[in-house]
C-alpha positions as CSV (number, residue, x, y, z in Angstrom):
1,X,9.8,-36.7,40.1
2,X,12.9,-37.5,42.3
3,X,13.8,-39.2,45.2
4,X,14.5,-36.1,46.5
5,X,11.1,-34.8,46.4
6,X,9.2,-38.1,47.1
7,X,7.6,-37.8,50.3
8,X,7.8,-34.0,50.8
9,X,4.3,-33.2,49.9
10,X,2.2,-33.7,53.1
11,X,-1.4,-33.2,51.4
12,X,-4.2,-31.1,53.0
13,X,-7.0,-32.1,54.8
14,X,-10.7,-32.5,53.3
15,X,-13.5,-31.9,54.6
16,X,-16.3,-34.8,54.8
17,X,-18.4,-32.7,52.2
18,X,-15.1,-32.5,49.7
19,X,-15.3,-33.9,46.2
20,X,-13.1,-36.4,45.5
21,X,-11.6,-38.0,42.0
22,X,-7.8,-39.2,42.6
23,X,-7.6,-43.0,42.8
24,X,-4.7,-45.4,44.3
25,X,-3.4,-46.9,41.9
26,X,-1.5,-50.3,42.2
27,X,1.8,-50.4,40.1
28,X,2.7,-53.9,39.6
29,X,6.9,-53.8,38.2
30,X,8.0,-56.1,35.9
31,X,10.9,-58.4,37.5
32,X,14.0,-56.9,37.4
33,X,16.7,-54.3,39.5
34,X,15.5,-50.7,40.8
35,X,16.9,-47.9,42.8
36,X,14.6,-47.6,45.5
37,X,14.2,-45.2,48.4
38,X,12.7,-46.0,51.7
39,X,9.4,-43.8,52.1
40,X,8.1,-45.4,54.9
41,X,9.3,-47.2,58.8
42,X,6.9,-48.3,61.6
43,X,8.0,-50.4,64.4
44,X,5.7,-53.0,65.6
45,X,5.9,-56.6,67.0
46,X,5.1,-60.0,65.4
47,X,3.4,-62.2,67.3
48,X,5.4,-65.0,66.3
49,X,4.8,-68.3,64.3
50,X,6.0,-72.0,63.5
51,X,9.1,-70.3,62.3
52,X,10.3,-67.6,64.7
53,X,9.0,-66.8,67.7
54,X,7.6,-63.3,69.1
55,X,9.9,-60.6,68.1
56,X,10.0,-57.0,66.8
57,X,8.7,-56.1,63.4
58,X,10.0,-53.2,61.4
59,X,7.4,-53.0,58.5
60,X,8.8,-50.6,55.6
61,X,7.4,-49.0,52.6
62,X,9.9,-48.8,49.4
63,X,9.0,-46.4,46.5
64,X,10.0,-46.9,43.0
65,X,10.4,-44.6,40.4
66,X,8.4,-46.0,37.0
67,X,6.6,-44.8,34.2
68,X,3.7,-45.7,35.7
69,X,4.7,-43.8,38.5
70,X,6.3,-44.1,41.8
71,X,5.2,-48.0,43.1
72,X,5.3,-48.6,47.2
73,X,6.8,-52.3,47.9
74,X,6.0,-53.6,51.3
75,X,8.8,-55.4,52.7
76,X,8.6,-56.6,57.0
77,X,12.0,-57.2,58.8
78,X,11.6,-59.2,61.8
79,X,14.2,-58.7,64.5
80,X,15.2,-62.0,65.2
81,X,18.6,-63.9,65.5
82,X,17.1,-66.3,62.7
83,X,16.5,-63.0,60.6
84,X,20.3,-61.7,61.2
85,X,21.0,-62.0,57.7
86,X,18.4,-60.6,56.1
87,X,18.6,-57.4,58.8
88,X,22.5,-57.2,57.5
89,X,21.5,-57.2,53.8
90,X,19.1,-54.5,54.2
91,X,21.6,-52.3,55.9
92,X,24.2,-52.7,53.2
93,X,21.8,-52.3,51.0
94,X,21.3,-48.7,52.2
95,X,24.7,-48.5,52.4
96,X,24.7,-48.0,56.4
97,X,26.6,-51.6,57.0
98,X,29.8,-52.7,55.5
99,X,31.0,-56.3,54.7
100,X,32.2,-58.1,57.1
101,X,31.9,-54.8,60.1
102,X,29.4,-55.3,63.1
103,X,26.9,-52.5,63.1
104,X,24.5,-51.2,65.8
105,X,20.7,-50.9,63.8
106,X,20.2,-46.9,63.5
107,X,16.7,-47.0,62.7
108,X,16.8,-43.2,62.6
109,X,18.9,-43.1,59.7
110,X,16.3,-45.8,57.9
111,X,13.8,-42.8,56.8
112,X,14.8,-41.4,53.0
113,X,17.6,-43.7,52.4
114,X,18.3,-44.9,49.0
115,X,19.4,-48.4,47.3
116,X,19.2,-50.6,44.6
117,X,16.8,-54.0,45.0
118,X,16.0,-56.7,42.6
119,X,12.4,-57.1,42.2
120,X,10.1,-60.1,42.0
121,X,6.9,-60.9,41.4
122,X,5.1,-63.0,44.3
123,X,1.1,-64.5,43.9
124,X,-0.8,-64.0,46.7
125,X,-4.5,-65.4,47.2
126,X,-4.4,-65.1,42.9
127,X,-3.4,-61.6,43.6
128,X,0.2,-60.0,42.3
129,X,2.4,-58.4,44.6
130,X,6.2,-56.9,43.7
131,X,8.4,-58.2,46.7
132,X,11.8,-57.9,47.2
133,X,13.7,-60.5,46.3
134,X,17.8,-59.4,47.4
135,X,19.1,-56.0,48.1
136,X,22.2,-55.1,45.8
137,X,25.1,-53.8,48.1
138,X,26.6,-50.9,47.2
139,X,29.9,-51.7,48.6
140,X,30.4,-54.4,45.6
141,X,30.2,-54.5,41.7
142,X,27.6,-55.8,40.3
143,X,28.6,-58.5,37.6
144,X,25.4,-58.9,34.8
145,X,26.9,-58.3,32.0
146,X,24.8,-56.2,29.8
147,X,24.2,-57.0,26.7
148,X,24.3,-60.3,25.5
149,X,25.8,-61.7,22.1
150,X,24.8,-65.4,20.3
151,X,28.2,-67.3,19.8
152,X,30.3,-64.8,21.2
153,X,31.8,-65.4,24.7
């Protein structure tokens, strides 16, 4: 499946009397660098903590293709001056912010938009969880080389 079909199949309703068989299943990705595409946005506010203090919250849901099949990452942004940075790299990673430009947040244009992301793998109450760990710009080259050679340099 696509990212261009992701997200286009709204379901149907079932009745409380329905039979039922399909599971969630979690899809835990190895570390590593995906395209992803953002299925999800919700606004909401954080509360605040020792860290920042009470700001808006956009929480967003990215899929990933796999064998497996598609995987949902969670990832929050907090809208916050300490959080400038990481807001910036998550709009040039969706390519809406260039380096080095100002750029007023279109949250609009968040739904359905497509990047790359390098993946890690964060423990959590002994639990697993894929987080993201830097969003790859598409604005620049990426420089891993990508094969690697003993002796040769």
């Amino acid at each position: 499946m696509g990212f261009e079909q992701m997200g286009t199949d709204m379901g149907a309703e079932l009745a409380w009397d329905d039979t039922i068989e399909k599971e969630n299943e979690f899809i835990l990705l190895p570390e590593g660098e995906y395209a992803f595409r953002v299925a999800s946005f919700e606004r909401s506010r954080y509360p605040g903590s020792d860290k920042i203090g009470p700001c808006n919250q956009a929480k967003i849901v990215l899929e990933v293709e796999s064998p497996e099949g598609v995987a949902s990452i969670r990832h929050n942004l907090f809208l916050h001056s300490k959080c400038e940075g990481l807001l910036c790299a998550f709009f040039r990673g969706i390519g809406q912010k260039k380096h080095g430009e100002k750029l007023k947040m279109d949250w609009n244009k968040v739904m359905g938009s497509t990047g790359r992301a390098k993946i890690g793998i964060r423990i959590y109450d002994g639990k697993k969880f894929n987080e993201v760990k830097q969003f790859i710009y598409p604005d620049e080259e990426t420089t891993q080389p990508t094969t690697f050679k003993p002796g040769s340099f």
